[in-house]
Rosetta silent file (secondary structure, phi, psi, omega in degrees, C-alpha in Angstrom):
SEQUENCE: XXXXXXXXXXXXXXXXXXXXXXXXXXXXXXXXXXXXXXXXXXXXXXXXXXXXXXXXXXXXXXXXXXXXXXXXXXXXXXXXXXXXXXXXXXXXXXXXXXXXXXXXXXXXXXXXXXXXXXXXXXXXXXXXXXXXXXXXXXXXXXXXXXXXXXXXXXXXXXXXXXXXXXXXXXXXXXXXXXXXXXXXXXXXXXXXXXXXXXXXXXXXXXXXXXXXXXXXXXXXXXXXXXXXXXXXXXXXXXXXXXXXXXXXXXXXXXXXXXXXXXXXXXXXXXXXXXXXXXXXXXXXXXXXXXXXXXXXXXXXXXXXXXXXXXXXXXXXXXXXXXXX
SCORE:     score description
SCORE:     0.000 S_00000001
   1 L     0.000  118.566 -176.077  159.990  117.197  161.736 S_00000001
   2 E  -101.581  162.938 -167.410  163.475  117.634  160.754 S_00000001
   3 E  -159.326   90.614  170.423  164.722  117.307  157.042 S_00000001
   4 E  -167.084   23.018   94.917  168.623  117.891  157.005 S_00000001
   5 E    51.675  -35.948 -136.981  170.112  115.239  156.278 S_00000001
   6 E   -99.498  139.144  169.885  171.080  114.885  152.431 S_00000001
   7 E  -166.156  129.771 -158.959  173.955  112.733  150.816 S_00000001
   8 E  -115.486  131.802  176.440  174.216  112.700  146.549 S_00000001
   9 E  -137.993   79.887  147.944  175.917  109.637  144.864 S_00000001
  10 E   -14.813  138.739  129.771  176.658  110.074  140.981 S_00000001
  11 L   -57.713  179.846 -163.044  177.140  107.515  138.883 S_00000001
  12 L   -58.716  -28.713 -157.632  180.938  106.861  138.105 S_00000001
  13 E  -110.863  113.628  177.355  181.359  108.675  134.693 S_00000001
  14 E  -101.395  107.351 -176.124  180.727  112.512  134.152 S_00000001
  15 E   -97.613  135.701  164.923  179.780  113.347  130.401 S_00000001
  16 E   -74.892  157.148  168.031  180.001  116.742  128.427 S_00000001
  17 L   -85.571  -11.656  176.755  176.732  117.314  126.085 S_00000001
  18 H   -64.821  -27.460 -175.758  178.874  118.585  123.340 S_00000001
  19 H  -100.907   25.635  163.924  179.416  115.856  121.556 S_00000001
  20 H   -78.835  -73.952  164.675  175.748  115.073  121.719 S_00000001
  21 H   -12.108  -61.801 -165.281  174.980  118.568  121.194 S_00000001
  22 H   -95.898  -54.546 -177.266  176.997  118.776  117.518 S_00000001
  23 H   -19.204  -46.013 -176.289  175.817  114.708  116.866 S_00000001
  24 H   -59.785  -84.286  159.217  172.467  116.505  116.638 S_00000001
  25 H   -49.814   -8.131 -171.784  172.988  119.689  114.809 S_00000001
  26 L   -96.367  -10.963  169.310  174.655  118.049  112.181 S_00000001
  27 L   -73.733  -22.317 -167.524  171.152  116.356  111.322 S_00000001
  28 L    98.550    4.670 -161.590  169.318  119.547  111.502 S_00000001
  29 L  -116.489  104.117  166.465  167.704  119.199  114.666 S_00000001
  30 L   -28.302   50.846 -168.812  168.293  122.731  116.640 S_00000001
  31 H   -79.051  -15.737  174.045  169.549  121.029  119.991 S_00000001
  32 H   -56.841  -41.204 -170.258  171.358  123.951  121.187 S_00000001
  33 H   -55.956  -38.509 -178.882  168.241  125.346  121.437 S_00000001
  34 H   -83.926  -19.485 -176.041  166.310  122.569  123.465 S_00000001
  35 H   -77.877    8.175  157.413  169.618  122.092  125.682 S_00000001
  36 H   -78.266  -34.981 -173.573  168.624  126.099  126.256 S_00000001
  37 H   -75.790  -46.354 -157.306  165.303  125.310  127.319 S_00000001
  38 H   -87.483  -46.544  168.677  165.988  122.154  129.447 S_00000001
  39 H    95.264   72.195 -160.481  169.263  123.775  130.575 S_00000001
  40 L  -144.939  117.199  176.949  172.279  121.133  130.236 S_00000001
  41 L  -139.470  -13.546  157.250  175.816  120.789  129.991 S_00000001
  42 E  -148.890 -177.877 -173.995  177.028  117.665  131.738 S_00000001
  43 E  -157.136  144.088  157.868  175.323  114.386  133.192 S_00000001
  44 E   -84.129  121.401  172.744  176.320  111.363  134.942 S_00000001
  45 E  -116.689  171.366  158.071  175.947  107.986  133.434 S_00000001
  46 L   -65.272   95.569 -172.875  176.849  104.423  134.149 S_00000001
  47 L   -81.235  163.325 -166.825  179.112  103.483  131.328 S_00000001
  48 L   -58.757  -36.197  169.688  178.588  100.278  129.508 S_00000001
  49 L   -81.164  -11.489 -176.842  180.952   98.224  131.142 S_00000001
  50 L   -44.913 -178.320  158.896  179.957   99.445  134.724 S_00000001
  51 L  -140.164   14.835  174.869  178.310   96.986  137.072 S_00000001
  52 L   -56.148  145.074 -178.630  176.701  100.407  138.685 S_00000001
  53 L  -148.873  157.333  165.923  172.684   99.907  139.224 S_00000001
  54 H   -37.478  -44.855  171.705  170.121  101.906  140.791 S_00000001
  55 H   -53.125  -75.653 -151.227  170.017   99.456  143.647 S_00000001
  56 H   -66.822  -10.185  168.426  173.908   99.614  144.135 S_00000001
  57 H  -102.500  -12.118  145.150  174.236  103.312  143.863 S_00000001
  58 H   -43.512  -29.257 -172.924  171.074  103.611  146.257 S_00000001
  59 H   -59.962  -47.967 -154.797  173.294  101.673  148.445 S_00000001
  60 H   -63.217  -47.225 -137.545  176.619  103.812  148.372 S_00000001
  61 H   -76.874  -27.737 -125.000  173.884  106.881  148.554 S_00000001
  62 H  -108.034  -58.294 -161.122  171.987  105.168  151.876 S_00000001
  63 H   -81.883   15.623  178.032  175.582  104.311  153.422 S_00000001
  64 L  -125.248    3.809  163.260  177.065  108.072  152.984 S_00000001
  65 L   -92.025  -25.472 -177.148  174.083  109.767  154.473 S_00000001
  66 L   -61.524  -28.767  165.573  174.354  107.501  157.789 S_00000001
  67 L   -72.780  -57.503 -159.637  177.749  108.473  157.875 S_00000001
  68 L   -82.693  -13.529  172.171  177.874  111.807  157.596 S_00000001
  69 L  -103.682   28.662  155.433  174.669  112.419  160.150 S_00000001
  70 L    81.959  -25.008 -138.014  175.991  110.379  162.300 S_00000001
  71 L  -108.713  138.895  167.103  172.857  108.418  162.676 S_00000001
  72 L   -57.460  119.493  171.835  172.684  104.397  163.107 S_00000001
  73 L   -66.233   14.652  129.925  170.623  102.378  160.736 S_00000001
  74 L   -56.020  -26.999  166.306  169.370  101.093  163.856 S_00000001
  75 L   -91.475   17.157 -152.903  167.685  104.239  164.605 S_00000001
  76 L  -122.232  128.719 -169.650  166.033  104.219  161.073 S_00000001
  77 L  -109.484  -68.726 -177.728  162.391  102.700  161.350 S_00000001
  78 E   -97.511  109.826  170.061  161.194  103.326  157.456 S_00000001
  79 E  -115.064  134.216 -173.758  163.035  102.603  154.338 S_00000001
  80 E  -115.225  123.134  175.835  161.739  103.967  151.276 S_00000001
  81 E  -121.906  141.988 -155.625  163.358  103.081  148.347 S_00000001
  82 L   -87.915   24.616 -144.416  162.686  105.635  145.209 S_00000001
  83 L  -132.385  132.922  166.804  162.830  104.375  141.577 S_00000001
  84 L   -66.420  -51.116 -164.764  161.626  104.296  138.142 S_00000001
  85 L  -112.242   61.095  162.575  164.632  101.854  137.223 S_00000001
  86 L   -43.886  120.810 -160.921  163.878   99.428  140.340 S_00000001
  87 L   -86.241    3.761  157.635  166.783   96.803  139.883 S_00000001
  88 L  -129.306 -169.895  166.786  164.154   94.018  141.154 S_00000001
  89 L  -111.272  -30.145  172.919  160.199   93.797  141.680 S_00000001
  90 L  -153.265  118.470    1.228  160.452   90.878  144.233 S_00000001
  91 L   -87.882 -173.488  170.067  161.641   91.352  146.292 S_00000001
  92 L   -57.596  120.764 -171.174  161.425   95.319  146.979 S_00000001
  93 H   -58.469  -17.778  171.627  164.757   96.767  146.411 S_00000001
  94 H   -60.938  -28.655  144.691  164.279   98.384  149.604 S_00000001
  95 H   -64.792  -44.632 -176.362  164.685   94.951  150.965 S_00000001
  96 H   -81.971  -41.794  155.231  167.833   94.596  149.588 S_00000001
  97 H   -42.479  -25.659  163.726  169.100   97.987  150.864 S_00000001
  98 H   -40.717  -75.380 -157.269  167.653   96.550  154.625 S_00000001
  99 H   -65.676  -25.011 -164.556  170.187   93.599  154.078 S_00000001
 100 L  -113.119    6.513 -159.502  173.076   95.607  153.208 S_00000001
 101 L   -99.648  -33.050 -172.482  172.853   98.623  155.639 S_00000001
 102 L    89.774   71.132  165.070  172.092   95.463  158.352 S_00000001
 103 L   -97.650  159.361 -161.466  168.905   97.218  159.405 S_00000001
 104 L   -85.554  162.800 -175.225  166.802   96.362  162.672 S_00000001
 105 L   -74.187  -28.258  170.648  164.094   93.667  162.271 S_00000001
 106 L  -100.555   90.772  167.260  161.292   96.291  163.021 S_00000001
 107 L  -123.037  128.988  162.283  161.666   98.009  160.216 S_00000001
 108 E   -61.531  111.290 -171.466  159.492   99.209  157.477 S_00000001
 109 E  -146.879  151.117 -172.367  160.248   99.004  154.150 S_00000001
 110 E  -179.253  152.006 -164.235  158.811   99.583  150.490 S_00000001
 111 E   -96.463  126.376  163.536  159.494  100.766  146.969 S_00000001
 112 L  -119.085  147.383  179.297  157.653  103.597  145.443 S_00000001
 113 L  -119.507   64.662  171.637  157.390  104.280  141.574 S_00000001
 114 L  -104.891   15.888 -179.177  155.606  107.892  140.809 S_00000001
 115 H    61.832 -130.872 -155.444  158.509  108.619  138.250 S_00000001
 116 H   -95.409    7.904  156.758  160.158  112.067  138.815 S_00000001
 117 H   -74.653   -6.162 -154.274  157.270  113.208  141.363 S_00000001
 118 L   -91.122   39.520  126.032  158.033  110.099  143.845 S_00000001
 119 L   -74.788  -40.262  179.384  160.344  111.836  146.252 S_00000001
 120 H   -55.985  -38.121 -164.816  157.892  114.428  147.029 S_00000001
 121 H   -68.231  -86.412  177.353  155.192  111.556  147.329 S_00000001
 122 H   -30.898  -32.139 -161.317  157.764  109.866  149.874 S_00000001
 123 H   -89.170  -63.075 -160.193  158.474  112.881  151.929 S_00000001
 124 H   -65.576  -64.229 -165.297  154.834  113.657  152.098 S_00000001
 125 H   -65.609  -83.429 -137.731  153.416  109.285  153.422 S_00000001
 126 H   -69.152  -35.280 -175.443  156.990  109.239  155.870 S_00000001
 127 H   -76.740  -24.760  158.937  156.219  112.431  157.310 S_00000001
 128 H   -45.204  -66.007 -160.517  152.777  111.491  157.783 S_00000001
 129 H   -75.430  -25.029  146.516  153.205  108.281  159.087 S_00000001
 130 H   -45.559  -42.064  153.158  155.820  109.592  161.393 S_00000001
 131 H   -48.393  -69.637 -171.995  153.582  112.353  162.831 S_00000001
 132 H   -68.433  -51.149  171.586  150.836  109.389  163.626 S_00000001
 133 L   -67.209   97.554  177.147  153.111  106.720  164.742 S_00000001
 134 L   -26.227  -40.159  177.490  153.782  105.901  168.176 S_00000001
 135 L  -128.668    1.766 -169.349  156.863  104.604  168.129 S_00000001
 136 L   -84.718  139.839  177.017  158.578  105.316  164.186 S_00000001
 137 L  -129.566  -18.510  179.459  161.154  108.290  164.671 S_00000001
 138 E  -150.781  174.950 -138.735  163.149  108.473  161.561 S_00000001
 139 E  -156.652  148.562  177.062  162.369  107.463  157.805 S_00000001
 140 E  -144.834  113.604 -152.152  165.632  106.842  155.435 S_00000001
 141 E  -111.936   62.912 -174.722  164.268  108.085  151.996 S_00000001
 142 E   -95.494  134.164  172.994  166.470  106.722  148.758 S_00000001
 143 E  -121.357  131.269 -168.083  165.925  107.836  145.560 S_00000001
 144 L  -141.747  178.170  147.541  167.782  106.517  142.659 S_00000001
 145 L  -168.701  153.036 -176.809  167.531  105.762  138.559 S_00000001
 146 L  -126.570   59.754 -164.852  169.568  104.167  136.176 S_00000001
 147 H   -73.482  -60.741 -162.265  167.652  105.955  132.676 S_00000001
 148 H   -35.008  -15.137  169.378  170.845  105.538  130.571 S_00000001
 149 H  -100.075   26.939 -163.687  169.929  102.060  129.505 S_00000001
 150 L  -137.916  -20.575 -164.958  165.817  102.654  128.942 S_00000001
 151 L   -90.197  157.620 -175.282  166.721  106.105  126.554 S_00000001
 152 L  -114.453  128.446  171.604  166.677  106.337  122.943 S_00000001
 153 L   -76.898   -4.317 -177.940  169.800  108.144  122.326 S_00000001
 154 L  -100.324  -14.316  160.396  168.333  109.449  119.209 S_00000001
 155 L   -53.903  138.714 -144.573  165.702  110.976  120.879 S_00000001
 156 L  -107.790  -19.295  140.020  166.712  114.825  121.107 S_00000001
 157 L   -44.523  -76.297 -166.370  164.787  114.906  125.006 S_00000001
 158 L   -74.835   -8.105 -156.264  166.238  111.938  126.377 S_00000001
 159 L   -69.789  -56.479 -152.925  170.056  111.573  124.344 S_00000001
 160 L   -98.329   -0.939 -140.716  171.193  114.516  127.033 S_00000001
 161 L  -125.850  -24.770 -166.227  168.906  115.527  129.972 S_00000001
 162 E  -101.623  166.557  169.881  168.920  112.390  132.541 S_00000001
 163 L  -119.371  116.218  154.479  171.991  111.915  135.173 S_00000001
 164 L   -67.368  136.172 -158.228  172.198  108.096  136.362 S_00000001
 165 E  -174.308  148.900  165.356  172.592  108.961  139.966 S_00000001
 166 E  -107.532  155.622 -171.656  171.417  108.523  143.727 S_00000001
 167 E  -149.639  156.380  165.026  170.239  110.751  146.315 S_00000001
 168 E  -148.891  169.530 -178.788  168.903  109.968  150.062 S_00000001
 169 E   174.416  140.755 -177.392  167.885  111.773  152.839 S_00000001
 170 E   -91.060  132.320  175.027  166.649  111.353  156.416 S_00000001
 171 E  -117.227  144.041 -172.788  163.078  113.000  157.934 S_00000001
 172 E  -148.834  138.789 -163.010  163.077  112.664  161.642 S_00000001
 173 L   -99.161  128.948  173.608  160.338  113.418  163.995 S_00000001
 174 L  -139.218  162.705  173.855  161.065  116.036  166.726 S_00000001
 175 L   -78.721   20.702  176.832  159.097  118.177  169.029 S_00000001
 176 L  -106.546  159.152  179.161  159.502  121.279  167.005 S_00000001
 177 L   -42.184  -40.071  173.680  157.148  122.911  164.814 S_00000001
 178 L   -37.187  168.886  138.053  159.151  122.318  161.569 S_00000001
 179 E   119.849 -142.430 -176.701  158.205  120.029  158.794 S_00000001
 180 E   -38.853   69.340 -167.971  155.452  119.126  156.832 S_00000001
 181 E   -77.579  -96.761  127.948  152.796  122.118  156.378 S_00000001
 182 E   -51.764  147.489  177.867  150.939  121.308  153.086 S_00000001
 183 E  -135.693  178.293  153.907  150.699  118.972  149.764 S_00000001
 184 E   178.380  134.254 -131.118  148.483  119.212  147.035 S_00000001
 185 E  -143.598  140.965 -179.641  148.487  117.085  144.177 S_00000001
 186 E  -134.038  113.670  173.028  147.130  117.646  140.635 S_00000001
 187 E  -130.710  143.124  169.165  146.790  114.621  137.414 S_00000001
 188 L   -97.306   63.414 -171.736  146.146  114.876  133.758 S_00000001
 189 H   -49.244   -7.656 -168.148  145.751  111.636  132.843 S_00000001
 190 H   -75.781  -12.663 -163.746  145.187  112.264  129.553 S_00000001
 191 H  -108.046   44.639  170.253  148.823  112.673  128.913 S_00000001
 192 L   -82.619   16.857 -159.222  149.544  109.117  129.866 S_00000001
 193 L  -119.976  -10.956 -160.483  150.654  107.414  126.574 S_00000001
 194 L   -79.784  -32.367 -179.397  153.553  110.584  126.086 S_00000001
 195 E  -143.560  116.550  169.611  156.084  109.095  127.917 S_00000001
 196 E  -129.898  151.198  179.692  156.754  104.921  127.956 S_00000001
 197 L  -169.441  119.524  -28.360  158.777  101.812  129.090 S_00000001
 198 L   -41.439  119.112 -169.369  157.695   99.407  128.183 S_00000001
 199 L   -54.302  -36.232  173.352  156.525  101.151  124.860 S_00000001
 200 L  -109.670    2.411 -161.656  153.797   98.005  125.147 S_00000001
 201 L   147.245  130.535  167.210  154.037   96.663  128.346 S_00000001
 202 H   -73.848  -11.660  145.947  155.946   94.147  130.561 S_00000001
 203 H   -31.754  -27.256 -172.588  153.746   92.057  128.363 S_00000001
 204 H  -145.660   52.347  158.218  154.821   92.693  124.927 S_00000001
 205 L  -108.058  159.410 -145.320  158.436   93.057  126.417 S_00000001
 206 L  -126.154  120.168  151.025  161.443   93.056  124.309 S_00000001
 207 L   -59.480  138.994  164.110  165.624   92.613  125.189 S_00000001
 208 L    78.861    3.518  157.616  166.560   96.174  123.974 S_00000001
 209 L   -53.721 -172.253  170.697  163.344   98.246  124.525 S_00000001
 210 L  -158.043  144.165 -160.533  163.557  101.743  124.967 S_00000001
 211 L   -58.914  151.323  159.310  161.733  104.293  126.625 S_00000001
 212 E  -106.230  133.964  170.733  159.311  106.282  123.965 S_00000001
 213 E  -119.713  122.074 -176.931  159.290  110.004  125.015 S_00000001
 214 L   -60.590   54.307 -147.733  156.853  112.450  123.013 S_00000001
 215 L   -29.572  -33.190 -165.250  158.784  115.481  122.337 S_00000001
 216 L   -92.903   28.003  153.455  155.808  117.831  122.428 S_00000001
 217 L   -72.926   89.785  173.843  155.475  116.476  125.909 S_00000001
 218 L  -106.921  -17.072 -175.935  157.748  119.491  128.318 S_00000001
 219 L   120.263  -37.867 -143.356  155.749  119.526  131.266 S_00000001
 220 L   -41.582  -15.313 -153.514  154.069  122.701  130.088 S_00000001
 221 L  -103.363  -12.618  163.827  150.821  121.817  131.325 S_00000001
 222 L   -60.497  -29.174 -173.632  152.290  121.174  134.912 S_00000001
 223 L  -105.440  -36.068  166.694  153.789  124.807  134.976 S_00000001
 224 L   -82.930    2.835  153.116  149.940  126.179  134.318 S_00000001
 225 L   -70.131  -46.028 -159.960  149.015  124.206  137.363 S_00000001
 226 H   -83.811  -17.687 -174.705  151.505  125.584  139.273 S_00000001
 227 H   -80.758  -36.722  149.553  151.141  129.280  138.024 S_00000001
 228 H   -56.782  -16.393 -142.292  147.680  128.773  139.061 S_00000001
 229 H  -124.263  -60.415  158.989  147.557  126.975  141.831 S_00000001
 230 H     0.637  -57.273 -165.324  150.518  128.294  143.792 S_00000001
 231 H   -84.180  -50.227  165.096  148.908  131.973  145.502 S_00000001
 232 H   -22.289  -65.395 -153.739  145.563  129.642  146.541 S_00000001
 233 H   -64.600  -19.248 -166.535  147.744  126.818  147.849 S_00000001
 234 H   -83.433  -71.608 -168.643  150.025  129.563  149.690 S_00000001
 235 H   -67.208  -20.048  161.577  146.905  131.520  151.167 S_00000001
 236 L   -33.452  -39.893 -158.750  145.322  128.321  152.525 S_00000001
 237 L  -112.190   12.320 -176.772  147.872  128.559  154.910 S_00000001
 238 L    68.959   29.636 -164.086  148.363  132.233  155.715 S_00000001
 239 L  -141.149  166.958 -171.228  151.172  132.620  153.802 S_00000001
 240 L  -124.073  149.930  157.893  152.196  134.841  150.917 S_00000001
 241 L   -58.083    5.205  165.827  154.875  134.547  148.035 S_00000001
 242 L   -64.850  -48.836 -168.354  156.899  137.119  150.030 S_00000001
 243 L  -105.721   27.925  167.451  157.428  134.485  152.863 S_00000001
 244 E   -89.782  122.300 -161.649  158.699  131.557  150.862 S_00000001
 245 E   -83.156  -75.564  170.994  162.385  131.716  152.026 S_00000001
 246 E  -156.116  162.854  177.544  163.137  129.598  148.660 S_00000001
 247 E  -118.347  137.128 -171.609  161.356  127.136  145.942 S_00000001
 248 E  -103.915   91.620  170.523  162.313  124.044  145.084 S_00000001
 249 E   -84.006  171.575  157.219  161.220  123.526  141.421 S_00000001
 250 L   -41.865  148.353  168.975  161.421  120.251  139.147 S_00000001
 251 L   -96.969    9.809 -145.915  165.041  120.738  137.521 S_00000001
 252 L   -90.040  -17.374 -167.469  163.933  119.249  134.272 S_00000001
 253 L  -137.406  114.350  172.686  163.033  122.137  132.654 S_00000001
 254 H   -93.148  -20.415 -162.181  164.959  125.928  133.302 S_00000001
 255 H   -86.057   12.576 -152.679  162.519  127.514  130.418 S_00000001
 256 H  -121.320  -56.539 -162.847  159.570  125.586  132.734 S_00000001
 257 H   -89.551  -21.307  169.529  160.988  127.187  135.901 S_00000001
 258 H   -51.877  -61.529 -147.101  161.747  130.350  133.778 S_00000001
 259 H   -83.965   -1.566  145.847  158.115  131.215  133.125 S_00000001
 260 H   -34.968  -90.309  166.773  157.348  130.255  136.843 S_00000001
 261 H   -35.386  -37.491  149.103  159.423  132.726  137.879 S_00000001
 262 H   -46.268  -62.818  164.538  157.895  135.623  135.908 S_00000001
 263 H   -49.371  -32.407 -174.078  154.771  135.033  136.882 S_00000001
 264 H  -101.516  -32.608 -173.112  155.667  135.625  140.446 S_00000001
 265 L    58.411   65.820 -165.032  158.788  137.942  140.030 S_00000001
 266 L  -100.086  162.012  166.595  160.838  135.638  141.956 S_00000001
 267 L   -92.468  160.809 -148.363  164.392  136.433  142.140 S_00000001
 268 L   -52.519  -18.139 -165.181  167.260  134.524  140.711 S_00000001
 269 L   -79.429  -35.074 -168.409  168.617  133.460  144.596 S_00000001
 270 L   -71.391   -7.245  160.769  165.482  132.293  145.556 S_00000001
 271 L  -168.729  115.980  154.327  165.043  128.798  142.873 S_00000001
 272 L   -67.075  150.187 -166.688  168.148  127.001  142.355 S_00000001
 273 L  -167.526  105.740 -157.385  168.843  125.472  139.402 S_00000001
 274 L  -125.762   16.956  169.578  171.952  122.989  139.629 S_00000001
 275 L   -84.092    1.921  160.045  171.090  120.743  136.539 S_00000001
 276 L   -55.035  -44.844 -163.862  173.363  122.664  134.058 S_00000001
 277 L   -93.929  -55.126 -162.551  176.435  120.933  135.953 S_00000001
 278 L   -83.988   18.896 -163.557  174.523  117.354  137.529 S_00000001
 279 L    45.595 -169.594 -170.975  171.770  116.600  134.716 S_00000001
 280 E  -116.710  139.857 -154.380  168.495  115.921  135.800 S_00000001
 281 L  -108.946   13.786 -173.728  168.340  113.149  138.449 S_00000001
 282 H    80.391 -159.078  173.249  164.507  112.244  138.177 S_00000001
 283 H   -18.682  -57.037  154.763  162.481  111.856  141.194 S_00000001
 284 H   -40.629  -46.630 -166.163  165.285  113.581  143.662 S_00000001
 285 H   -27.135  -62.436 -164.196  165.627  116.883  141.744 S_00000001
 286 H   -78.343  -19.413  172.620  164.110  119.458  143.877 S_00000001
 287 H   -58.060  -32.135 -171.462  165.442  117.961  146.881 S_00000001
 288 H   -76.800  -32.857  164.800  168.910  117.588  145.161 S_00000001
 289 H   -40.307  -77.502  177.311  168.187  121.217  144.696 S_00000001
 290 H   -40.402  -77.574 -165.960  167.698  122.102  148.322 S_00000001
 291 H   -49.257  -45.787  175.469  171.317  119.971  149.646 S_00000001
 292 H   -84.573  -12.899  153.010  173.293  122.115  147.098 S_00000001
 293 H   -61.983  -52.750  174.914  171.965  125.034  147.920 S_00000001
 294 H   -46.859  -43.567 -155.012  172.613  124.461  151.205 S_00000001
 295 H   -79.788  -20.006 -151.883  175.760  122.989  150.599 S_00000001
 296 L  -116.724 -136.268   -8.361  177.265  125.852  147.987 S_00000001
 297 L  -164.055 -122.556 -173.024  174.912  129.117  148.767 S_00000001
 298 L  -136.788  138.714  147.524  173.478  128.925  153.287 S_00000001
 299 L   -27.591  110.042  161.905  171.656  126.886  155.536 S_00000001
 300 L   -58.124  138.614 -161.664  168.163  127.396  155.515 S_00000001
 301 L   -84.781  163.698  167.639  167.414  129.097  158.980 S_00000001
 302 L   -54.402  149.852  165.063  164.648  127.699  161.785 S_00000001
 303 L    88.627  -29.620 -153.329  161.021  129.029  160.931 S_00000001
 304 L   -81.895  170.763  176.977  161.917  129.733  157.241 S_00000001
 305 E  -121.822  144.741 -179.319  159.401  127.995  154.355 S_00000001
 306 E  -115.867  145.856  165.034  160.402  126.064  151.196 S_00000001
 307 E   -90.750  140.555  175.457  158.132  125.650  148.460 S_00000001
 308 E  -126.522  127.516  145.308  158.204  122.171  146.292 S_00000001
 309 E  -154.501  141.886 -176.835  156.673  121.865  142.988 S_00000001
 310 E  -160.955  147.465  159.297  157.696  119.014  140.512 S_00000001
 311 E   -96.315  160.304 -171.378  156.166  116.504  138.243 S_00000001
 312 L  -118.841 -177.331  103.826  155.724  113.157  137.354 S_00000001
 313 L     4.455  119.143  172.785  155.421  111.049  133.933 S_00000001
 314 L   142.029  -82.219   29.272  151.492  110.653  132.977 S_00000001
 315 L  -132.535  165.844  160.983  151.258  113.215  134.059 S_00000001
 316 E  -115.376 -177.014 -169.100  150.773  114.143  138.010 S_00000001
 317 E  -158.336  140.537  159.720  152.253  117.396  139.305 S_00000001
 318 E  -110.048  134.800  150.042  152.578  118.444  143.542 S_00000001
 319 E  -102.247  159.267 -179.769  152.752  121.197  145.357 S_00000001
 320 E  -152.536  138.435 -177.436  154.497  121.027  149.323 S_00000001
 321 E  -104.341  114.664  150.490  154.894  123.653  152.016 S_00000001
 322 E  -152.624  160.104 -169.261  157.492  122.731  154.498 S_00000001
 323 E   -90.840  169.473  140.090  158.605  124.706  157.363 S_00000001
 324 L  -113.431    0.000    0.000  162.067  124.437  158.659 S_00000001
């Protein structure tokens, strides 16, 4: 199963955090400190006047990986489209990406919504169903969000930390060994009220809600899954932290990925960490991870293994083994 692929579509507008940053401090509220933790110094948004959407920068993101890999959206059997900020519910925006790439009539297609875990989710059901299927050979993966209009800018989490932005990438079934070694998936359900949109509901919706985010929500409890979980889920499989090539954490958090990293005594080359320059892109991160590493640092070689762990909203948390 190959996974190489990758094409990243910003929104239009690239923002500094300073004048967020001092907006903040002059209120009293220590933000240098959480933009230390979360680890942030620019973002992409949509600006207000934009007509950019999740859908339409899924699009751009769909029609620049097909380009640059060469590959027809004729060969593309499964479209997954990736989103939090879906710009409809019916039909599946994933339809509407179908329509605009001119995709073949036997094609598969559907939206998933697992917040910032649902790329990982997608990677793990297309390479499944790709594995299994008789005649599906490649999977077109988009992941997208449009947070800048759902955030409370006064919130001292959300004013800085998301990038509206797209990401996509192709998994393709080959006769080599690569791809898809392990998942394993861990939810707390308990923390499901910490982060909302609709704060009541599409029931008790509003023009002008805004997401509510919990501050003493960080993920924290997601990073003692993984600090736990990690040398098990590793040894299942005959493998050691020595022979992880590199790990692909959540970006959402660097003091999250910091204390990761301790625990294990991984070194600094070995988990990437590109949301200082791009924000945090949701769903996409650790993949968005991988393609700039690749693109700025080397090509991961045949044989080597990447580790994935990221989270979702609720919360759920993954881990994934894949070979290349």
């Amino acid at each position: 199963m190959k996974l190489k692929h990758m094409y990243f579509h910003p929104a239009s507008k690239q923002e500094n955090n300073e004048t967020v940053l001092c907006s903040f401090e002059k209120k009293g509220i220590p933000m240098r400190k959480i933009q230390s933790a979360l680890g942030r110094k620019k973002r992409y948004i949509a600006s207000s006047n934009s007509t950019e959407t999740s859908l339409s920068m899924g699009i751009e993101a769909a029609k620049g990986v097909l380009k640059q890999s060469s590959i027809s959206i004729q060969e593309i059997d499964i479209i997954i489209f990736v989103s939090s900020t879906a710009e409809h519910l019916i039909p599946c925006d994933s339809i509407y990406i179908h329509q605009a790439l001119q995709g073949k009539s036997e094609t598969m297609c559907y939206d998933l919504n697992a917040n910032c875990i649902g790329a990982l989710i997608a990677l793990d059901q297309a390479a499944q169903y790709l594995s299994n299927s008789k005649t599906a050979q490649k999977a077109l993966i988009v992941c997208a969000e449009k947070m800048s209009s759902i955030l409370d800018p006064e919130n001292p989490v959300t004013a800085f930390c998301f990038s509206d932005s797209a990401f996509a990438f192709i998994v393709e079934k080959d006769n080599s060994t690569a791809g898809l070694v392990d998942v394993h998936y861990h939810t707390d359900s308990s923390f499901s009220d910490s982060v909302l949109f609709p704060p009541q509901g599409y029931s008790c919706f509003t023009e002008g809600n805004l997401t509510t985010w919990d501050t003493a929500f960080d993920g924290s409890g997601s990073v003692e899954y993984a600090t736990h979980k990690i040398e098990d889920f590793l040894s299942r499989n005959n493998l050691t932290i020595q022979d992880i090539s590199i790990f692909l954490f959540s970006q959402l958090s660097l003091k999250n990925i910091e204390v990761i990293k301790e625990k294990f005594q991984l070194p600094d080359h070995k988990v990437p960490f590109y949301s200082k320059e791009i924000g945090y892109s949701g769903s996409s991160s650790p993949l968005l991870a991988l393609h700039r590493y690749q693109q700025l640092v080397a090509p991961l070689k045949k044989g080597q293994y990447a580790l994935i762990w990221t989270l979702g909203a609720g919360y759920q948390a993954g881990l994934m083994l894949w070979r290349f």
